[in-house]
GUKOLGU-864136 format. One record per residue (C-alpha): residue number from 1; x, y, z. Coordinates in steps of 0.25 Angstrom, whole numbers, always signed. Example, Ala and Ser with C-alpha at 12.3 -4.5 7.8 and 13.67 -1.06 7.14 Angstrom:
<site i="1" east="+49" north="-18" up="+31"/>
<site i="2" east="+55" north="-4" up="+29"/>
END
This chain:
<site i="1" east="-25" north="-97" up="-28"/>
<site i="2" east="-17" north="-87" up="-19"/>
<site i="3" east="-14" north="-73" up="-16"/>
<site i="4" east="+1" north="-68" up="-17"/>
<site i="5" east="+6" north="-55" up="-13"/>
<site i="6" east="+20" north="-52" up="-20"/>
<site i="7" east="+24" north="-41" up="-12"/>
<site i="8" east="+38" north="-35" up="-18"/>
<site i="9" east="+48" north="-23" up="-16"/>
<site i="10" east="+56" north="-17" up="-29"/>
<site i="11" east="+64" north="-5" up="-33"/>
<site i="12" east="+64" north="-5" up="-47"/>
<site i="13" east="+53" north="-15" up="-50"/>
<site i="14" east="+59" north="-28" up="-54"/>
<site i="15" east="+54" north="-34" up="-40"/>
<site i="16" east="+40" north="-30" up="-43"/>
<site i="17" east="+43" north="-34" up="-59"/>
<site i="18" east="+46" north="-49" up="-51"/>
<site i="19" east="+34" north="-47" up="-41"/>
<site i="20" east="+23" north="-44" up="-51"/>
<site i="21" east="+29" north="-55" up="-60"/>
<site i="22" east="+28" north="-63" up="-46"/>
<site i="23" east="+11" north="-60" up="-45"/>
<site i="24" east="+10" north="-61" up="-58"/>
<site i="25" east="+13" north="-78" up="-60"/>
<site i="26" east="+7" north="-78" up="-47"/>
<site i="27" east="-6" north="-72" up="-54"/>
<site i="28" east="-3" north="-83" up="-64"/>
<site i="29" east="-5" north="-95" up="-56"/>
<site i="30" east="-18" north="-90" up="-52"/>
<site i="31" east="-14" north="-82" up="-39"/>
<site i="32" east="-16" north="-68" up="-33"/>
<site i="33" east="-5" north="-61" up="-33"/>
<site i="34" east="-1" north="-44" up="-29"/>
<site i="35" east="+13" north="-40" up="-31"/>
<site i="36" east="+14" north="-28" up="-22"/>
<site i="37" east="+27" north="-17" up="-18"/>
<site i="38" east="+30" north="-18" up="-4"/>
<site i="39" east="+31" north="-5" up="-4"/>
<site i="40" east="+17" north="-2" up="-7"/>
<site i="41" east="+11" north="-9" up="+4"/>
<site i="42" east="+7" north="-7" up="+18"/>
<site i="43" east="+14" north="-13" up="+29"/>
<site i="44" east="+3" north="-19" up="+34"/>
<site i="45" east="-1" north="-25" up="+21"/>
<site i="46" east="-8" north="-39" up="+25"/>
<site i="47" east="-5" north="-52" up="+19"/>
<site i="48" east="-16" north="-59" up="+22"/>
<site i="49" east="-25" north="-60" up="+7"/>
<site i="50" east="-13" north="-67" up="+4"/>
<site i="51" east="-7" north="-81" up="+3"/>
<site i="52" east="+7" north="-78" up="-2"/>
<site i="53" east="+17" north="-67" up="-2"/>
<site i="54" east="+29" north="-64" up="-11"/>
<site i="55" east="+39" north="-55" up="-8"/>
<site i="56" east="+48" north="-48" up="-18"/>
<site i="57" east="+60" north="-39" up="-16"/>
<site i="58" east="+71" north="-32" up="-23"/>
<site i="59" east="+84" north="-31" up="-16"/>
<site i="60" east="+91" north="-18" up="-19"/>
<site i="61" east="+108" north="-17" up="-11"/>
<site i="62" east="+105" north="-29" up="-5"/>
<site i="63" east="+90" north="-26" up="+1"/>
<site i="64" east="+77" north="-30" up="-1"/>
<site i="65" east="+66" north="-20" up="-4"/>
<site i="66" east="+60" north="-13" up="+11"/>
<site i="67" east="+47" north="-14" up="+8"/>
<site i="68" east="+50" north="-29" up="+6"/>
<site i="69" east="+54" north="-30" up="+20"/>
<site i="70" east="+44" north="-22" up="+26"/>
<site i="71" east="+34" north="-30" up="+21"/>
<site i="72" east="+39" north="-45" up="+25"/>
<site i="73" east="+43" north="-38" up="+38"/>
<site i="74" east="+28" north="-32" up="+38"/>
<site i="75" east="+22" north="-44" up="+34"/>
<site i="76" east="+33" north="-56" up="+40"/>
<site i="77" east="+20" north="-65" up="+48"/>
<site i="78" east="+10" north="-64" up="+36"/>
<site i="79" east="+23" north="-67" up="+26"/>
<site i="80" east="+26" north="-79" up="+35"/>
<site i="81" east="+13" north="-83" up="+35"/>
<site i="82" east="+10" north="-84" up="+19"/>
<site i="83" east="+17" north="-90" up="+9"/>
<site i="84" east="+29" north="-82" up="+4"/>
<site i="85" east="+40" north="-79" up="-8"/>
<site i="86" east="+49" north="-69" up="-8"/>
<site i="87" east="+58" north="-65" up="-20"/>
<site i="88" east="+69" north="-57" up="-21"/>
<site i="89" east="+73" north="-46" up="-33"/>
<site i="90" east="+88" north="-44" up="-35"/>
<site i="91" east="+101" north="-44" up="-43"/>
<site i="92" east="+107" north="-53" up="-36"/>
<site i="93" east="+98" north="-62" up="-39"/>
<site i="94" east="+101" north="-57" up="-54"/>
<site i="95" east="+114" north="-64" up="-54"/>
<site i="96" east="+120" north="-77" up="-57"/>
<site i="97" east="+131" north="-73" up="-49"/>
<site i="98" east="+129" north="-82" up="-35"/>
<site i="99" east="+136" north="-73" up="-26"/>
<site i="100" east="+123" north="-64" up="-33"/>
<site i="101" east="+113" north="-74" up="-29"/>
<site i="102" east="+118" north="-77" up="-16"/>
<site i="103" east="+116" north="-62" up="-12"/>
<site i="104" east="+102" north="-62" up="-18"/>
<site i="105" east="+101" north="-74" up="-9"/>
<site i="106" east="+107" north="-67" up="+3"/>
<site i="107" east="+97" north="-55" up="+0"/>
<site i="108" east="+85" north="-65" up="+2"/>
<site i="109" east="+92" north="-70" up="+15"/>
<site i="110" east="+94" north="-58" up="+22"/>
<site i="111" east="+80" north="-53" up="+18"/>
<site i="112" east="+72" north="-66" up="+23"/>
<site i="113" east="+81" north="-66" up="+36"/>
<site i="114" east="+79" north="-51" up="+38"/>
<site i="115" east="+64" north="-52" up="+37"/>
<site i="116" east="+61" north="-65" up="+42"/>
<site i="117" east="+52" north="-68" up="+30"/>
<site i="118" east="+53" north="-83" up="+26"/>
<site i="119" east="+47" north="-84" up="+11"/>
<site i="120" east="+43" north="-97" up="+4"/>
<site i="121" east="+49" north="-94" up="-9"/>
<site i="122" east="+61" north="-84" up="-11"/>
<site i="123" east="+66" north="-80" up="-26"/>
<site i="124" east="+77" north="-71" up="-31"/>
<site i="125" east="+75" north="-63" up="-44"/>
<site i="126" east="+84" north="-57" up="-52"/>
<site i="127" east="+81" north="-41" up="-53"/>
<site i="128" east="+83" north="-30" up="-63"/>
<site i="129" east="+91" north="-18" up="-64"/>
<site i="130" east="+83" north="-6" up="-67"/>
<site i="131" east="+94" north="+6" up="-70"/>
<site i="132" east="+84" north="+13" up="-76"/>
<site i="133" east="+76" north="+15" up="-62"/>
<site i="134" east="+88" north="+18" up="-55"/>
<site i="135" east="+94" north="+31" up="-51"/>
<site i="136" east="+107" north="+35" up="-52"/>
<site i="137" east="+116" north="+30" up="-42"/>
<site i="138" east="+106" north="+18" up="-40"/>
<site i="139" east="+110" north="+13" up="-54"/>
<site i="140" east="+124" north="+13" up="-52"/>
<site i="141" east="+123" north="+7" up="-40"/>
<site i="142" east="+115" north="-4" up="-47"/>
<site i="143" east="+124" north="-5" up="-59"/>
<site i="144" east="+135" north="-6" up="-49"/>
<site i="145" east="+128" north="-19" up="-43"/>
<site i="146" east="+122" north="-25" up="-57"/>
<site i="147" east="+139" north="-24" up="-60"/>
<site i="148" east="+140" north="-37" up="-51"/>
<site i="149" east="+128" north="-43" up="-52"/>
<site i="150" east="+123" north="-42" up="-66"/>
<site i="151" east="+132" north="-36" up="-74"/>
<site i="152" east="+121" north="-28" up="-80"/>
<site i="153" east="+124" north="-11" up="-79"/>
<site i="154" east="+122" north="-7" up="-92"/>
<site i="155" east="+112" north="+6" up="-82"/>
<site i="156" east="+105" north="+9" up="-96"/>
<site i="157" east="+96" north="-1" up="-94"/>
<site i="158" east="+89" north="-12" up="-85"/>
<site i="159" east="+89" north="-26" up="-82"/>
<site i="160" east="+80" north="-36" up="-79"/>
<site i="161" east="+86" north="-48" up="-70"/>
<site i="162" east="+72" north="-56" up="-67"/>
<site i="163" east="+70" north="-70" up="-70"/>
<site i="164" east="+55" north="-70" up="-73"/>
<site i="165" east="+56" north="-84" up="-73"/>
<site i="166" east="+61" north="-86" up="-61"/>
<site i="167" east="+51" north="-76" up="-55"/>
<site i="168" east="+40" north="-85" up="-61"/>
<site i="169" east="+44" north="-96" up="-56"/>
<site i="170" east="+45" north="-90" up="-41"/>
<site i="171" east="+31" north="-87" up="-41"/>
<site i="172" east="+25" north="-101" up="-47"/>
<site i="173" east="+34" north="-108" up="-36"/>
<site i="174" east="+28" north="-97" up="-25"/>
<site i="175" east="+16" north="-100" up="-31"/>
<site i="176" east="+14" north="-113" up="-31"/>
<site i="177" east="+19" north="-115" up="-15"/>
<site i="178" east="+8" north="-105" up="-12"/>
<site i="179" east="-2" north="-114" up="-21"/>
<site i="180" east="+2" north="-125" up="-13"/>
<site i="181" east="+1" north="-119" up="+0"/>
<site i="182" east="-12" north="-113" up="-4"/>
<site i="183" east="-16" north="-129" up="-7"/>
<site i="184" east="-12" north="-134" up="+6"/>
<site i="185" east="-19" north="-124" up="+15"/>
<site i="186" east="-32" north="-126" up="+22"/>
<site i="187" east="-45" north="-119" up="+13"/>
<site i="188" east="-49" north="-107" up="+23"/>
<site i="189" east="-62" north="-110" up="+27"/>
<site i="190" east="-74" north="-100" up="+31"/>
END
């Protein structure tokens, strides 16, 4: 089987919630699989024991974590060279609302066409509000926001917006491009 990195960038945790869930089914069809911060790791971080990457990000006023971006833009040639999903954490994405979903949309866009990173499978999750983990003016700022795209701002709790289904499903269909790809490629030979 293979070997996946699920390399993510989160703010409150719901993006790593997504990307453990993410390593975790991989783990479950038979594969190795390491959800690592961005953050955490070095910028010359190699690629190479692995056959497939997922990237992960939330998007907080509009932009995607910058350890997230510093790491496709680190590792753009070994990216393009591998197999690749990349999943996005959002509110937006929370939203039936299609002027919602198209912004969650438009936020993929602009970060593939900023970056240049061209992954294989792309995802939009729904996220969370965590008011008990913000500060002060953060939580109204995101109450403000939840106004229009939730409707949830009762600040004396949180909410969760994930569809663990849905999360599932986009590491089985990651999982079984990179199975096939694995099946297609030439046995390395001594």
């Amino acid at each position: 089987m293979g070997s996946f990195l699920v390399c993510y960038g989160s703010s409150e945790g719901q993006t790593a919630k997504v990307a453990d869930r993410v390593a975790a089914r991989l783990r479950e069809r038979g594969h190795e699989a390491t959800a690592v911060d961005a953050g955490a790791l070095e910028t010359d971080y190699s690629l190479a024991e692995f056959d497939a990457v997922v990237v992960g990000s939330s998007i907080h006023v509009g932009t995607h974590q910058a350890s997230v971006r510093s790491f496709v833009a680190a590792n753009a040639d070994a990216l393009a060279a591998l197999a690749t999903a990349f999943f996005q954490v959002s509110l937006s994405s929370a939203s039936e609302d299609p002027e919602r979903e198209a912004e969650a949309a438009r936020y993929v866009e602009e970060f593939l066409a900023e970056t240049g990173y061209e992954p294989d499978r792309i995802a939009k999750f729904g996220g969370a509000l965590r008011y008990s983990k913000y500060g002060f003016l953060k939580r109204l700022l995101m109450k403000r926001i939840a106004r229009d795209a939730t409707g949830d701002t009762d600040t004396s709790r949180d909410y969760e917006y994930t569809d663990w289904d849905e999360v599932e499903a986009f590491a089985d269909d990651f999982a079984a491009f990179v199975e096939g790809r694995l099946a297609t490629e030439p046995a390395a030979t001594d």
